[in-house]
C-alpha positions in Angstrom: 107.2 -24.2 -212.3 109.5 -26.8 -211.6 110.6 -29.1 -214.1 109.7 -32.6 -214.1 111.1 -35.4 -214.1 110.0 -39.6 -213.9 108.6 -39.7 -218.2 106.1 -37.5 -217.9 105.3 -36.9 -221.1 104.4 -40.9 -221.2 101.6 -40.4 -218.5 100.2 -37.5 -219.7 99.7 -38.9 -223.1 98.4 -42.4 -221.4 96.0 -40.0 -219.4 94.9 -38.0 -222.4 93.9 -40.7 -224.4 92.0 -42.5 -221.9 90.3 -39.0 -221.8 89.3 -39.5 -225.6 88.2 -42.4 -225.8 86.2 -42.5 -222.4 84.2 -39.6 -224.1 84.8 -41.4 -227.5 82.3 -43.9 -226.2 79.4 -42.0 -225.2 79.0 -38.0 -224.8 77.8 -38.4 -221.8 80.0 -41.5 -220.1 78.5 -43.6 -217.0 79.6 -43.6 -213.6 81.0 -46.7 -214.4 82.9 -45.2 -217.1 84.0 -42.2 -215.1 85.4 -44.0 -211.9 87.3 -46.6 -214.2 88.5 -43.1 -216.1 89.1 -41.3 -212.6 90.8 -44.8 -211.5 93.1 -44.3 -214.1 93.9 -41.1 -214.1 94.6 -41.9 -209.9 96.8 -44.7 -210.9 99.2 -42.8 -213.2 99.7 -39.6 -211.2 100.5 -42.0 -208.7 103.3 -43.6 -210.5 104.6 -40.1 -211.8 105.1 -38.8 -208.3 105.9 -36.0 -208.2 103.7 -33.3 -206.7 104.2 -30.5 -209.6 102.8 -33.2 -211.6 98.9 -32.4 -210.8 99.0 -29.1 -210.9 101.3 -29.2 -214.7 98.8 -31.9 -215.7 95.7 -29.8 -215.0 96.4 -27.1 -217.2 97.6 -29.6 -219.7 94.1 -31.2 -219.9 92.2 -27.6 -219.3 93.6 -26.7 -222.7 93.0 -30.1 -224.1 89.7 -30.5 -223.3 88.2 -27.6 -222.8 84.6 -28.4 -222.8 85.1 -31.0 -220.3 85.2 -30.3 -216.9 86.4 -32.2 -213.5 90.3 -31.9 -214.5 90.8 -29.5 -211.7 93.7 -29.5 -209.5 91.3 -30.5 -206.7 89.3 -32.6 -208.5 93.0 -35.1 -210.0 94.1 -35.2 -205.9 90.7 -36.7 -205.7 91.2 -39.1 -208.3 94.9 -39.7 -206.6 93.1 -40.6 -203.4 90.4 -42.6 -204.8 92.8 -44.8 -206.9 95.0 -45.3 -203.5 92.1 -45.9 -201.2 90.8 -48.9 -203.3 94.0 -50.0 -204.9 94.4 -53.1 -202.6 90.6 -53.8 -202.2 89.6 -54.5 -206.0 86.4 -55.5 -205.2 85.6 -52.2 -203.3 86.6 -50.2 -206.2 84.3 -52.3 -208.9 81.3 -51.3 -205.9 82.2 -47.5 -206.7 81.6 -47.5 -209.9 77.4 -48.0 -209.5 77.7 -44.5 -207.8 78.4 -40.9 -209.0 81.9 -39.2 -208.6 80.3 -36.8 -205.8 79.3 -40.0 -203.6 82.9 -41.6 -204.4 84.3 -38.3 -203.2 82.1 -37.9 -200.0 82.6 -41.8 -198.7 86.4 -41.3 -199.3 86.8 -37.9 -197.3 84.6 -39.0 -194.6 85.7 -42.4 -193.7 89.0 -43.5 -192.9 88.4 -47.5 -193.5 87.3 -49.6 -195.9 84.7 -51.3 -194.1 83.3 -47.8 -193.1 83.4 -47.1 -197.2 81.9 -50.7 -197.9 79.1 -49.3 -195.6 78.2 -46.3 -196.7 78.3 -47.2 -200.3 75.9 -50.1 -199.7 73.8 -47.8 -197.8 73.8 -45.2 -200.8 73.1 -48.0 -203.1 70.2 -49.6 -201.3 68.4 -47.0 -200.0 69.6 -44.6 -203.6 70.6 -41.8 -201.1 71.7 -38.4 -202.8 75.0 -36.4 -202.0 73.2 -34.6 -199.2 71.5 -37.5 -197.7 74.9 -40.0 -198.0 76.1 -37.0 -196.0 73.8 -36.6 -193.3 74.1 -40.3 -192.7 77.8 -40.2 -192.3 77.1 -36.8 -189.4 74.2 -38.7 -187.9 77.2 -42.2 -187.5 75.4 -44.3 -189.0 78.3 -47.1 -189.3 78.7 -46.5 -185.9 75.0 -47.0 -184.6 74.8 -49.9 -186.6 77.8 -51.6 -185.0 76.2 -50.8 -181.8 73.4 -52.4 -182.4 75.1 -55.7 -184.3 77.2 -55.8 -180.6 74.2 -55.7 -178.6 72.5 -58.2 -180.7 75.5 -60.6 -180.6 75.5 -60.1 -176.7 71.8 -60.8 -176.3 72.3 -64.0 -178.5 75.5 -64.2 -176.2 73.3 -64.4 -173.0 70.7 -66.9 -174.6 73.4 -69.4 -175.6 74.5 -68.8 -171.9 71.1 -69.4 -170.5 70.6 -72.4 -172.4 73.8 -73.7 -171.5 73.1 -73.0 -167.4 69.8 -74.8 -167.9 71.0 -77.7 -169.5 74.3 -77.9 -167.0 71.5 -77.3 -164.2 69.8 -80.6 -165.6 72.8 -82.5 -165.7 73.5 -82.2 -162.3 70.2 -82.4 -161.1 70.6 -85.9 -162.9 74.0 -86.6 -161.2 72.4 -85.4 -157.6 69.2 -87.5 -158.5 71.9 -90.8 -159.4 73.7 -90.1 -156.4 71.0 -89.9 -154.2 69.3 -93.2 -155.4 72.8 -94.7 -155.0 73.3 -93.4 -151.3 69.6 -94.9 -150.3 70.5 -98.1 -152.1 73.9 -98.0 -149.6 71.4 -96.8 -146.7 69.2 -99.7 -147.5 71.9 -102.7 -147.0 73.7 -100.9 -143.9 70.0 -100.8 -142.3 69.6 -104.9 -143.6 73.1 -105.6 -142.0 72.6 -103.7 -138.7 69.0 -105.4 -137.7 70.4 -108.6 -139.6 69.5 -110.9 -136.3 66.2 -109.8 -136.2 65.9 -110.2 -140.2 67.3 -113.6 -140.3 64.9 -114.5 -137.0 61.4 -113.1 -138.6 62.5 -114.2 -142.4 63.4 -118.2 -141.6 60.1 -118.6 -139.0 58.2 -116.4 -142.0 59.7 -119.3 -144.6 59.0 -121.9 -142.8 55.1 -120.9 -141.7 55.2 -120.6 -145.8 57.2 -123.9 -146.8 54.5 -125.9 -144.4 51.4 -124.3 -145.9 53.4 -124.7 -149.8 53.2 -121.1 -150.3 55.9 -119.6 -152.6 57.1 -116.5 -151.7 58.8 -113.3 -153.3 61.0 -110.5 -151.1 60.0 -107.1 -152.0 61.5 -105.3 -154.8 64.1 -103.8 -152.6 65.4 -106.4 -151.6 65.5 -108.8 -154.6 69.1 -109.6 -156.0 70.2 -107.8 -152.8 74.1 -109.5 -151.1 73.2 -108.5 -147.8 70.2 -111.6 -148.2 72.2 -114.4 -149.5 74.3 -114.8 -146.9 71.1 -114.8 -144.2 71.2 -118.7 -145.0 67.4 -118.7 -145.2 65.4 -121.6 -145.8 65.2 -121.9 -150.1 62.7 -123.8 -150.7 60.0 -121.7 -152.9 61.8 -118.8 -152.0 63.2 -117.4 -155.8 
C-alpha cells in the first residue's frame, strides 16, 4: 500500500478515540450520537486527503474494534460524503441527526441539493418513513410533485390577485368615464343655454316679471343654479336668488 503522508497517525488516533468514547457513553449510541461520530470521522478523512487513507484506516479500526461494525471502506466514503454535503449548512446536519445512518445515506445518494435533502428528511421525520418507504418516495419524485403543485398554487393565487386587480382598475375607470361623462353633459348643458340664449333671456325676463308683479319669488332649477351662462342674461333680480 502506499505510504502516507499529511500526520496520519494524528487523525487516526483523533478518530479512534471518538470511537471509544462514542461507545463509552452508551452500548448502544443514538442516532444522534452516531451522525455527530460519522460527522467526525467525515471531517478528518477529509483533512487527511489522501485516498489510501480510507481504505489504511478501515483495517486500522477492523482490528480495533472488532465487535463494532459500519468501519467499512464503503461505509467511511459515506461518512466523507455526509460530512461534505452538510459541512456548510450546519443547521441541515443537526436535522440528520433525529434519523438513522441508513436514511442519512439514502437522502445523500439520491438527492443532489440541499433543499431536495431538507425535503426528504422532513418528510421521513413527519410522516416516520422507513428506509424502504423514504426510498420509494424519492422514485415516486416527491420533491418534485410537491414543487409542482406549490407553482400551481402560487399561479392560481397569481391569477386572483390579477383578477382583483382588473376589477378594481375596471371600477376606477368606470368612475373616471362616469366623472367625465357628467362633466361633458354639464359642458352640453351651457353650450345648449348659450346657443338658445335669445329665446332664454326673452321667456326668463317676461317669466320674472309676470312673478315680480304678483310678489312671487322664484328659484331656477337645479341645473341651472350657480350656472355663468345665467348671470350675464341681465335678468330682472328682484326675488330671483
Amino acid at each position: 500500500m502506499k505510504a502516507l503522508k499529511n500526520d496520519y497517525k494524528r487523525y487516526v488516533y483523533e478518530i479512534s478515540e471518538m470511537i471509544r468514547k462514542c461507545y463509552a457513553d452508551a452500548a448502544e449510541p443514538s442516532n444522534a450520537g452516531l451522525m455527530r461520530l460519522y460527522a467526525f470521522i467525515g471531517r478528518n478523512i477529509c483533512a487527511q486527503g489522501e485516498k489510501a487513507f480510507v481504505v489504511f484506516l478501515a483495517d486500522l479500526l477492523e482490528k480495533q474494534f472488532s465487535g463494532y461494525k459500519g468501519f467499512s471502506p464503503r461505509n467511511l466514503r459515506r461518512m466523507r460524503d455526509y460530512y461534505r454535503v452538510y459541512e456548510n449548512d450546519p443547521e441541515l446536519l443537526l436535522k440528520t441527526e433525529a434519523l438513522g445512518w441508513t436514511q442519512n445515506v439514502v437522502i445523500i445518494e439520491s438527492c443532489d441539493s440541499n433543499e431536495k435533502r431538507a425535503f426528504y428528511i422532513d418528510l421521513t421525520l413527519e410522516h416516520g418513513l422507513s428506509k424502504l418507504e423514504l426510498l420509494k418516495a424519492i422514485e415516486v419524485g416527491t420533491f418534485e410533485q410537491s414543487i409542482l403543485e406549490a407553482e400551481e398554487m402560487q399561479n392560481t393565487q397569481f391569477l386572483r390577485e390579477q383578477k382583483a386587480d382588473s376589477l378594481f382598475n375596471y371600477s376606477t375607470d368606470l368612475n373616471k368615464a362616469n366623472k367625465t361623462i357628467r362633466s361633458f353633459m354639464r359642458k352640453a348643458k351651457l353650450l345648449w343655454i348659450k346657443r338658445y340664449r335669445s329665446r332664454i333671456t326673452e321667456k326668463l325676463t317676461a317669466a320674472c316679471m309676470l312673478l315680480n308683479q304678483n310678489k312671487v319669488i322664484w328659484k331656477p332649477p337645479k341645473i341651472y343654479r350657480n350656472c355663468s351662462a345665467l348671470d350675464s342674461l341681465c335678468l330682472p333680480k328682484p326675488g330671483f336668488s
